[in-house]
Gaussian input, Z-matrix of N, CA and C with variables (Angstrom, degrees):
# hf/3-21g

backbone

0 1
 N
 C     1     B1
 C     2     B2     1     A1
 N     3     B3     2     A2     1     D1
 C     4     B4     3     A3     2     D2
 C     5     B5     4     A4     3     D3
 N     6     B6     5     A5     4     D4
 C     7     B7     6     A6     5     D5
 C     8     B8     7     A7     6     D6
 N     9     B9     8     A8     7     D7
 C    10    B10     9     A9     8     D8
 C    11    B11    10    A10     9     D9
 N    12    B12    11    A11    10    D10
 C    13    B13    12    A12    11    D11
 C    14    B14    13    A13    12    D12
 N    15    B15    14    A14    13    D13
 C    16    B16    15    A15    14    D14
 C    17    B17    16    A16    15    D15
 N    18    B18    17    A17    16    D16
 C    19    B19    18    A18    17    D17
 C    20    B20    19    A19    18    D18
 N    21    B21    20    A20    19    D19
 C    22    B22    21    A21    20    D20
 C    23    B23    22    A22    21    D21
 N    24    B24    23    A23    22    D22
 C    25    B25    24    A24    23    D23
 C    26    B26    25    A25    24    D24
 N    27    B27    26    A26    25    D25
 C    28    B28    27    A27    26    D26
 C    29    B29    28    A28    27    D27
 N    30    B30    29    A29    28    D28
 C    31    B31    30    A30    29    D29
 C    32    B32    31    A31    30    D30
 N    33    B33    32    A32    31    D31
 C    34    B34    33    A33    32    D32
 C    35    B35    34    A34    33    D33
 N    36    B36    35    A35    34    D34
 C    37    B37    36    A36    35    D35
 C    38    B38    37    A37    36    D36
 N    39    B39    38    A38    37    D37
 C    40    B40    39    A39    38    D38
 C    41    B41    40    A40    39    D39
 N    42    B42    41    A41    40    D40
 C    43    B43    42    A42    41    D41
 C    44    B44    43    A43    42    D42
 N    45    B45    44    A44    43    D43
 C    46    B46    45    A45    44    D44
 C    47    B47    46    A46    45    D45
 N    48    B48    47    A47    46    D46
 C    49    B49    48    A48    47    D47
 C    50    B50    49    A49    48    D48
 N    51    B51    50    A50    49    D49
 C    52    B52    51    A51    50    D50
 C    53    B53    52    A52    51    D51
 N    54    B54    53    A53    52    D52
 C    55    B55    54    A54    53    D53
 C    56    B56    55    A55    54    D54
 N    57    B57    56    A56    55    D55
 C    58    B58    57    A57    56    D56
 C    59    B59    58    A58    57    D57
 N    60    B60    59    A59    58    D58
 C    61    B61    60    A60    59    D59
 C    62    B62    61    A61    60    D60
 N    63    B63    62    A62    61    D61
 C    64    B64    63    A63    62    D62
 C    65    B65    64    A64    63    D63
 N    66    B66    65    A65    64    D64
 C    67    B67    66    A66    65    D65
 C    68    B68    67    A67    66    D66
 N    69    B69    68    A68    67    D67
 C    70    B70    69    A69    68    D68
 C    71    B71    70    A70    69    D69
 N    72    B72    71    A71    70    D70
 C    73    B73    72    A72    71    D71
 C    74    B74    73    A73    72    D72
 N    75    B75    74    A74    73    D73
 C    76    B76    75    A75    74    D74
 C    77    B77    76    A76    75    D75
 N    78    B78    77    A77    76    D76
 C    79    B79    78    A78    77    D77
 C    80    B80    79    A79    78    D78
 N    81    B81    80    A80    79    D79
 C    82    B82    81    A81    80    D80
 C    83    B83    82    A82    81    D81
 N    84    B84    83    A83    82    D82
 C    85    B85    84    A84    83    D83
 C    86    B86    85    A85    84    D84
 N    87    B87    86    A86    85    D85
 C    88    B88    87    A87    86    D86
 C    89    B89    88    A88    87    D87
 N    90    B90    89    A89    88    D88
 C    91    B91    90    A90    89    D89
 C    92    B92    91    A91    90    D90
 N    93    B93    92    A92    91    D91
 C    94    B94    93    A93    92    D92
 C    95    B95    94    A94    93    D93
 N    96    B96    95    A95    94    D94
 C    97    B97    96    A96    95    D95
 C    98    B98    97    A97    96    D96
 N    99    B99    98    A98    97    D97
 C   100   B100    99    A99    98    D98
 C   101   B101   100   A100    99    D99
 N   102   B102   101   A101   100   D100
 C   103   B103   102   A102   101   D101
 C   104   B104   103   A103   102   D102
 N   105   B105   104   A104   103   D103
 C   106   B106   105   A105   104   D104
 C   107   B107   106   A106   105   D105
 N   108   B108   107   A107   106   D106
 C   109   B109   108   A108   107   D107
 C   110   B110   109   A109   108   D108
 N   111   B111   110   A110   109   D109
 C   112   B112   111   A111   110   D110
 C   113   B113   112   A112   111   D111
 N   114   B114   113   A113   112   D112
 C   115   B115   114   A114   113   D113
 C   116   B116   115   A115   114   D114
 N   117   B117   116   A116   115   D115
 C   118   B118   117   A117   116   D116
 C   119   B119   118   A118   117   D117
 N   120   B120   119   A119   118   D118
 C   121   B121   120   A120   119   D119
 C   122   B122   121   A121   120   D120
 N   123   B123   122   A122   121   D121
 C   124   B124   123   A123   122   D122
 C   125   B125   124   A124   123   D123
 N   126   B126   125   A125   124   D124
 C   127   B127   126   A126   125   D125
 C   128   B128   127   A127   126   D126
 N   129   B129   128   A128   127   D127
 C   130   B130   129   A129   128   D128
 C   131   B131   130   A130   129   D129
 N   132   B132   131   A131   130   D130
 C   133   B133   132   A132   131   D131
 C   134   B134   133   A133   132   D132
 N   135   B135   134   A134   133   D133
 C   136   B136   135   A135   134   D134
 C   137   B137   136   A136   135   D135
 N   138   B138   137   A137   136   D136
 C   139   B139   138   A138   137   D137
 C   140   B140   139   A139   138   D138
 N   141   B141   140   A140   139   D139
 C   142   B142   141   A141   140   D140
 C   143   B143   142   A142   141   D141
 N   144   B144   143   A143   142   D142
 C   145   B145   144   A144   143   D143
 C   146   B146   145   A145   144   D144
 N   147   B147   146   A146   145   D145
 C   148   B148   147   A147   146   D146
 C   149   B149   148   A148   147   D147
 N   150   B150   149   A149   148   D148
 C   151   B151   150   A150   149   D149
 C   152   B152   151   A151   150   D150
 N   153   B153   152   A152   151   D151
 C   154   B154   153   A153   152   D152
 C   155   B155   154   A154   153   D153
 N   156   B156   155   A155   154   D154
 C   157   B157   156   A156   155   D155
 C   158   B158   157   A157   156   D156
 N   159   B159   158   A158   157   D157
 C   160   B160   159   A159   158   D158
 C   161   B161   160   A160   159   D159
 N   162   B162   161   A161   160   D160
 C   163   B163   162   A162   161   D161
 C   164   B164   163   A163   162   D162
 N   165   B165   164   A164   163   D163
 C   166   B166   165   A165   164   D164
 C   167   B167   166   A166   165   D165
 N   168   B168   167   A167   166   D166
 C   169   B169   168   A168   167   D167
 C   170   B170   169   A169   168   D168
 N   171   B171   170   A170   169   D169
 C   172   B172   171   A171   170   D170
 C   173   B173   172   A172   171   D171
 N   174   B174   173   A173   172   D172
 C   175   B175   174   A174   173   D173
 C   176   B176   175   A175   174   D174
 N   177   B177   176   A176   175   D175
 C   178   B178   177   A177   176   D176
 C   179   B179   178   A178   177   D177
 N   180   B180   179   A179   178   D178
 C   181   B181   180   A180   179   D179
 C   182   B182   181   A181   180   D180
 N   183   B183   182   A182   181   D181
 C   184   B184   183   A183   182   D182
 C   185   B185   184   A184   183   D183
 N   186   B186   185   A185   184   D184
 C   187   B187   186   A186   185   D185
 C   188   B188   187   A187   186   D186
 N   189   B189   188   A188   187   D187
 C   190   B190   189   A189   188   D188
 C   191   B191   190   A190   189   D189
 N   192   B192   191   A191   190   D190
 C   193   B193   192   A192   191   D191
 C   194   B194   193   A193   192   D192
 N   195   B195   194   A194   193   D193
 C   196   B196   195   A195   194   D194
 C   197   B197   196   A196   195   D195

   B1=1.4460
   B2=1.5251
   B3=1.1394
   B4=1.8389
   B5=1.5038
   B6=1.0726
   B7=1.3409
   B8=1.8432
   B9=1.1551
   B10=1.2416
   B11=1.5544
   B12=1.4324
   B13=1.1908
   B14=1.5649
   B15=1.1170
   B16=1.3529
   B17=1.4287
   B18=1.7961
   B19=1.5185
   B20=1.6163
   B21=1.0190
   B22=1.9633
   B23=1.5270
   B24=1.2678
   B25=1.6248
   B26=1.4876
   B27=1.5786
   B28=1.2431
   B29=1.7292
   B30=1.3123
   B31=1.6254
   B32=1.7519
   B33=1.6573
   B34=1.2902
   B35=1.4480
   B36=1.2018
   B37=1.7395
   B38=1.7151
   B39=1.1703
   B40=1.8477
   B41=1.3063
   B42=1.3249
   B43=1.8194
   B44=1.9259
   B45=0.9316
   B46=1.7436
   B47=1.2885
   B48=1.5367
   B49=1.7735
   B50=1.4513
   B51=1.6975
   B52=1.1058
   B53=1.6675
   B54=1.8589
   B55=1.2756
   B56=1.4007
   B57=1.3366
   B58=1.7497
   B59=1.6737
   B60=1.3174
   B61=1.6134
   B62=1.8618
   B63=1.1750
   B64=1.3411
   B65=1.2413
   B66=1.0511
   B67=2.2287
   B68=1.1846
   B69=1.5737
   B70=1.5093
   B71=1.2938
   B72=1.5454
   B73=0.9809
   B74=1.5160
   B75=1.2195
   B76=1.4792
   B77=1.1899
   B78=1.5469
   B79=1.1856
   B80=1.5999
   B81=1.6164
   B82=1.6270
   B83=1.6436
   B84=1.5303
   B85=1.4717
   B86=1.7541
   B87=1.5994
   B88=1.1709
   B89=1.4288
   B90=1.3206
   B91=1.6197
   B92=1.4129
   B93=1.3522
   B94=1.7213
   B95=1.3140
   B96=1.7871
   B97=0.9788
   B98=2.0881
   B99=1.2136
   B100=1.1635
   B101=1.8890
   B102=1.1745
   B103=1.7327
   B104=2.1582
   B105=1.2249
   B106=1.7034
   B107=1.6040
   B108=0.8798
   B109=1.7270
   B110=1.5918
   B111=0.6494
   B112=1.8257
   B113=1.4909
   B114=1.2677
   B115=1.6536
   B116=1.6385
   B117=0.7878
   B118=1.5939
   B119=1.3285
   B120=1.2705
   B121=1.6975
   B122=1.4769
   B123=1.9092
   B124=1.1779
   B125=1.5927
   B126=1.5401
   B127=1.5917
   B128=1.4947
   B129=1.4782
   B130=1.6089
   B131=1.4516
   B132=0.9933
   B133=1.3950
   B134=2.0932
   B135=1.1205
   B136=1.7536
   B137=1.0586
   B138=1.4275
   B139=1.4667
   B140=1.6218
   B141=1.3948
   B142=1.6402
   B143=1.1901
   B144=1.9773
   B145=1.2859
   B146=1.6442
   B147=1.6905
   B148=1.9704
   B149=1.7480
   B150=1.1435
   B151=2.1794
   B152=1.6972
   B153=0.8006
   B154=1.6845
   B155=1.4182
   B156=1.1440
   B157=0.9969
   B158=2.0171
   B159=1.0224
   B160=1.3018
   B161=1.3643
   B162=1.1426
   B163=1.7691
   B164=1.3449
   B165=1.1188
   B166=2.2934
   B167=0.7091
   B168=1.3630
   B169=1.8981
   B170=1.5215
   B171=0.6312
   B172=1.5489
   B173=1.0381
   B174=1.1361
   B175=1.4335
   B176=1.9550
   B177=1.4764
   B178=1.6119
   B179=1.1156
   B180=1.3176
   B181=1.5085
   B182=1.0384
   B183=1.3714
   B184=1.6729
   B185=2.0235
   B186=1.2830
   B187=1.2050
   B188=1.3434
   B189=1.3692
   B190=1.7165
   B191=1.5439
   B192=0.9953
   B193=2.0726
   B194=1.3318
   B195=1.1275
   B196=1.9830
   B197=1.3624
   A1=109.91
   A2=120.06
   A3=125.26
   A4=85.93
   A5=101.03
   A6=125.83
   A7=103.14
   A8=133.43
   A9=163.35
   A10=110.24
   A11=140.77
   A12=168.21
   A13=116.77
   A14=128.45
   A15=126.12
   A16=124.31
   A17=102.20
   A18=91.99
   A19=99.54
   A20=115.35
   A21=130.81
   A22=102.81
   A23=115.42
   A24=104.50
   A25=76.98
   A26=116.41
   A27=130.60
   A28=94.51
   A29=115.23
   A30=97.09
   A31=128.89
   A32=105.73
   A33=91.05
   A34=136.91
   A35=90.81
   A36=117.21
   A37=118.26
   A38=107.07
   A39=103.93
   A40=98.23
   A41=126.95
   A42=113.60
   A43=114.44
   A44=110.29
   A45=134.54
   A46=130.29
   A47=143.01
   A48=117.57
   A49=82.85
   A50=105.44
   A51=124.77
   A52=114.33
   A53=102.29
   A54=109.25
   A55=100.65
   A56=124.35
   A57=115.72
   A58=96.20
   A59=63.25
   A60=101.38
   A61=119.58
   A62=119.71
   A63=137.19
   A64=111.74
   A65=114.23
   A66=96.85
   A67=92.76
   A68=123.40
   A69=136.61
   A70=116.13
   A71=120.20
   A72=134.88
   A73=143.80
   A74=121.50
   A75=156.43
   A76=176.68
   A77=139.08
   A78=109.97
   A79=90.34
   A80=127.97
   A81=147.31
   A82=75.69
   A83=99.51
   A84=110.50
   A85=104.90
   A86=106.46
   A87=112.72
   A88=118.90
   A89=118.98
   A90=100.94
   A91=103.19
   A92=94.87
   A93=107.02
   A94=127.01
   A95=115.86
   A96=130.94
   A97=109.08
   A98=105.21
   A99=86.57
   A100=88.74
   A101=112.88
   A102=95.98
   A103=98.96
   A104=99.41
   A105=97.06
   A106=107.88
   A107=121.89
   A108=107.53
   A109=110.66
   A110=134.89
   A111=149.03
   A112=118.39
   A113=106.08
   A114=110.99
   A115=111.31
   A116=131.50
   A117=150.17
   A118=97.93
   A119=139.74
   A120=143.06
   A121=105.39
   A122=116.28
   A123=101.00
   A124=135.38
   A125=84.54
   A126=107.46
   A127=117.56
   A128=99.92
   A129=123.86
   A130=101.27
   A131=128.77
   A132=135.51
   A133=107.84
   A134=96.23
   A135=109.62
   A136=125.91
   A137=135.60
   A138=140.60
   A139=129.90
   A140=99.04
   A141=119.59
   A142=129.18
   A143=127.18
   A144=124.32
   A145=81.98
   A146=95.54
   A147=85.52
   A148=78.61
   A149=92.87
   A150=104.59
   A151=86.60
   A152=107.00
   A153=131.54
   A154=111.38
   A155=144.46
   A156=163.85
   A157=89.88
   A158=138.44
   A159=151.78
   A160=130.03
   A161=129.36
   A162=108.08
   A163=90.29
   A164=105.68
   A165=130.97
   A166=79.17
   A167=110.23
   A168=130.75
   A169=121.34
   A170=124.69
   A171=135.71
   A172=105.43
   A173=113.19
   A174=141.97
   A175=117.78
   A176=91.96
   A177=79.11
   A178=131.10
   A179=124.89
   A180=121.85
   A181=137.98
   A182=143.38
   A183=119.56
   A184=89.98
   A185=117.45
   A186=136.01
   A187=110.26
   A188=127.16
   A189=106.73
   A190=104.16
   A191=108.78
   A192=120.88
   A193=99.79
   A194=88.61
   A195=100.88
   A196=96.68
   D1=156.98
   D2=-162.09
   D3=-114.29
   D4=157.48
   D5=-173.47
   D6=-110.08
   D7=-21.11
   D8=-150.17
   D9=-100.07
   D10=177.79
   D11=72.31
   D12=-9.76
   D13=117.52
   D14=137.18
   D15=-22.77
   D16=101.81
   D17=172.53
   D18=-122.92
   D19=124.79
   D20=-178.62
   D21=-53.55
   D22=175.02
   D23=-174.94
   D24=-117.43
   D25=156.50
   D26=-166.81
   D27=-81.97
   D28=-33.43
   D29=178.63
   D30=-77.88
   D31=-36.33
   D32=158.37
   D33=-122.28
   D34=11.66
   D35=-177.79
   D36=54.75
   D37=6.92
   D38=176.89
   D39=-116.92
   D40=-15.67
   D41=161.97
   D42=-75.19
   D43=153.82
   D44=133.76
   D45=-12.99
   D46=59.17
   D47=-155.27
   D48=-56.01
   D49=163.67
   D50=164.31
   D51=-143.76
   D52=20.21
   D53=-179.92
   D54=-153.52
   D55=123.15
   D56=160.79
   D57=-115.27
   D58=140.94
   D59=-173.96
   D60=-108.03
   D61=87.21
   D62=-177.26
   D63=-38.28
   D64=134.14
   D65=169.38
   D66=-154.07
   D67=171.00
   D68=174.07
   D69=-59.42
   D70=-49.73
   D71=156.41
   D72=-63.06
   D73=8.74
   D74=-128.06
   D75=113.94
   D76=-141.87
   D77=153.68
   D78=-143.24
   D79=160.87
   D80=-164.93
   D81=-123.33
   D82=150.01
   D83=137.36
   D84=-140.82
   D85=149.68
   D86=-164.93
   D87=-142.41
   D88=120.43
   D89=176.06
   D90=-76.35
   D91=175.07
   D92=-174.26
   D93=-44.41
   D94=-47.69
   D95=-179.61
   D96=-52.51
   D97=-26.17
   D98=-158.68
   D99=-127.39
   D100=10.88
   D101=164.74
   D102=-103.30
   D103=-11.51
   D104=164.17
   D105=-91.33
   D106=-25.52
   D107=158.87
   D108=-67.07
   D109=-45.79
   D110=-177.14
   D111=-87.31
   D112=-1.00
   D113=178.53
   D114=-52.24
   D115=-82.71
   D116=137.54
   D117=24.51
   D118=-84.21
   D119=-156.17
   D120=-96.12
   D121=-16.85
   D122=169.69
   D123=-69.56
   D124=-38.96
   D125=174.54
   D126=-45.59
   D127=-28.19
   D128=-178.19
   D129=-56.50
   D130=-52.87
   D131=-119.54
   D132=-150.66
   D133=-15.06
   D134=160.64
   D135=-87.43
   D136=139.06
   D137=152.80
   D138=-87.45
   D139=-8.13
   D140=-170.24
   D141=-170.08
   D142=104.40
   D143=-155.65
   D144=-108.04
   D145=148.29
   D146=172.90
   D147=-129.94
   D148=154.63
   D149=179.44
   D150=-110.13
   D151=116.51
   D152=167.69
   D153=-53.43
   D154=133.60
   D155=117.09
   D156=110.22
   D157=47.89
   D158=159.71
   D159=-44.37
   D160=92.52
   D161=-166.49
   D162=-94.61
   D163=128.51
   D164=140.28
   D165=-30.87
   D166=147.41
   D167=110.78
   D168=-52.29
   D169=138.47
   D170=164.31
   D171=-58.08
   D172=125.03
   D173=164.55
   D174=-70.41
   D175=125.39
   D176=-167.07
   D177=-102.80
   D178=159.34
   D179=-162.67
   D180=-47.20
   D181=100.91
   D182=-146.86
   D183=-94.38
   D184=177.33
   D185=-177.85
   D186=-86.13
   D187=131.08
   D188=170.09
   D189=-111.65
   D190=140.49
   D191=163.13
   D192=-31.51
   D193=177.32
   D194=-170.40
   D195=-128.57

């Protein structure tokens, strides 16, 4: 289950983004299919890829002194 909104990918709009893509000029969203076609010129031209819906790991319990 998504935790999210439906966001369309700006290239074909009937997928899922599952990547926003930061730029000077804006922001891309992209499902997979089409930010790995576009990887190449984005990298060019981005300052910040975020992968959408990403789970952490859990961070693990540290011990405390007594």
């Amino acid at each position: 289950m998504r935790d999210r909104e439906f966001i369309p990918c700006d290239a074909c709009g009937s997928a899922d983004a599952m990547y926003l893509i930061k730029l000077v000029e804006g922001e891309l969203a992209f499902c997979g299919h089409h930010y790995n076609k576009n990887k190449a010129g984005l990298d060019k031209v981005s300052y910040e890829v975020i992968e959408l819906d990403k789970k952490e790991p859990a961070l693990p319990t540290l011990e405390t002194a007594e």
